[in-house]
N, C-alpha and C positions, 0 to 999 in steps of 0.2 A: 685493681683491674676491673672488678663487677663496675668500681663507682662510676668508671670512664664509660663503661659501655653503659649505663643507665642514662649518663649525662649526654651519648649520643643517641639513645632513642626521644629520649624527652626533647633534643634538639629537633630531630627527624618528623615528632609529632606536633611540635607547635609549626613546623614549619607546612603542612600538610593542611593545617588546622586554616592557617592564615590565606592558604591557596585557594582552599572551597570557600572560605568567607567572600572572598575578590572575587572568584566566581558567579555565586550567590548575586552579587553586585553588579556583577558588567552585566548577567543575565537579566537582571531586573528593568538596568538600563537599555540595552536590545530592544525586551519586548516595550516597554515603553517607547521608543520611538518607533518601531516598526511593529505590532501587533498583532502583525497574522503570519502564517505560516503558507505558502504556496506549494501547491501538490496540483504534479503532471500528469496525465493517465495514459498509458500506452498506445499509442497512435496520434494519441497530441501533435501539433505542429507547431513549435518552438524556434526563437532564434537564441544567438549565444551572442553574447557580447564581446569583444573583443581587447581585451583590459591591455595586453602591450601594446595597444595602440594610444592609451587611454591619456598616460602620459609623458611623453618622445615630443623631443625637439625638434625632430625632422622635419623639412616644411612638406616634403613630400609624402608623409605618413599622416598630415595633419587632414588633408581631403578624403581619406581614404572611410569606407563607410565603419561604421563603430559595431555595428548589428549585420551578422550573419545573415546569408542566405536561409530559407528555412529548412528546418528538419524534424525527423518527426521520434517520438520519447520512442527509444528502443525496452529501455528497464530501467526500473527504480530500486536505488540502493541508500535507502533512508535519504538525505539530501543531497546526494549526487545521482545523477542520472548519466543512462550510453543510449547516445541517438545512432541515428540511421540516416541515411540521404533518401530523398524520394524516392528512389529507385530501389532502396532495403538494403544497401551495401552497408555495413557499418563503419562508425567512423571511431578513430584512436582516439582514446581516454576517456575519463567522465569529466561532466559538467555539475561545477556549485550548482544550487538552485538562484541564489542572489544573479548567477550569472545567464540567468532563458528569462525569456520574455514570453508570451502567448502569442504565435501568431495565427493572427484572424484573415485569410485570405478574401480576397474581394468577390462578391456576388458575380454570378455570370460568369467567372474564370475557371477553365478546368481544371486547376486545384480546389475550388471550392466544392463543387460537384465529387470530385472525390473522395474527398475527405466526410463529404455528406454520406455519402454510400458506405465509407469505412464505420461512422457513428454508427448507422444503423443497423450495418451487420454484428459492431461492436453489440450494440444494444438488445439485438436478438440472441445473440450468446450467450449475454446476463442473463436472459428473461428466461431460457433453455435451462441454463442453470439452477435458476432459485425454483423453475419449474417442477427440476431432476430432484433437488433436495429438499421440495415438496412431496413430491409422489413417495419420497421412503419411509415418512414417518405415517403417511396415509398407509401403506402397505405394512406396516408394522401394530398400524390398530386394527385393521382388517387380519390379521393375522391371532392378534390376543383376541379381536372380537369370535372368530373361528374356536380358538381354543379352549373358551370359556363357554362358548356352548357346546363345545365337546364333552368340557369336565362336568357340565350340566346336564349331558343325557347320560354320562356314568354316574351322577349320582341320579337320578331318576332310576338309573336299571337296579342300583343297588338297593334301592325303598322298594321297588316292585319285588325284587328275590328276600327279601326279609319278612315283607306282609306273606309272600308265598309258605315262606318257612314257621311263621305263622300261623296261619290258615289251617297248615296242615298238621299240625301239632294238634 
């Protein structure tokens, strides 16, 4: 009985074995033909692709546009993303990343301008931020720097009360 069940994990392990090898492989071949990795940052404005469309016989399905209206990254969940519609309503399910495109709205159009205002304010938030977790570690040497010239006038008091006990000896 041990032998049967030895002979089925030895089966279970090469089979396991052979799976991450194949793995190893297609992964090789991926980034060989496609070499970068795409990453969306929240407020991006994105289209999705439309893949039932992609291949159907229908003659009526065949004009239809392939590429969504745009929308904008709601959150990233390693490579799927939940967008939003202009308006911030969200929309059902996540999106591959093989499947958004960047969209780049045209100069002069009031989505361009908006989305310029959202960068900026995006961008003063960062700067707020790494500002905020700047100033802690300044207040945390301003803090040791305080405290060592603290333990610096007790030891100062402590040399003056010994020469005293000194002195008076």
């Amino acid at each position: 009985m041990a032998y049967v069940a030895q002979q089925q994990l030895d089966g279970y392990d090469a089979t396991i074995r052979h799976a991450i090898k194949r793995k190893v492989t297609f992964d090789k071949w991926v980034l060989a033909r496609s070499p970068r990795e795409v990453i969306f940052n929240e407020g991006q404005l994105v289209q999705f692709f439309h893949s039932n469309l992609h291949n159907t016989l229908e003659a009526c399905q065949k004009l239809l546009p392939k590429w969504s209206v745009p929308y904008r990254i709601k959150e990233r969940l390693h490579n799927l993303y939940r967008l939003e519609t202009l308006e911030g309503e969200p929309m059902a399910g996540e999106f591959h990343a093989r499947r958004l495109w960047a969209f780049i709205p045209r100069n002069g159009t009031k989505l361009a301008e908006e989305q310029r205002e959202r960068e900026i304010r995006g961008g003063r938030r960062e700067e707020d931020d790494e500002q905020g977790k700047e100033d802690i570690p300044e207040q945390e040497e301003n803090e040791a720097d305080n405290h060592d010239d603290e333990s610096e006038e007790e030891g100062e008091g402590e040399e003056e009360t010994e020469e005293m006990h000194r002195e008076a000896e």
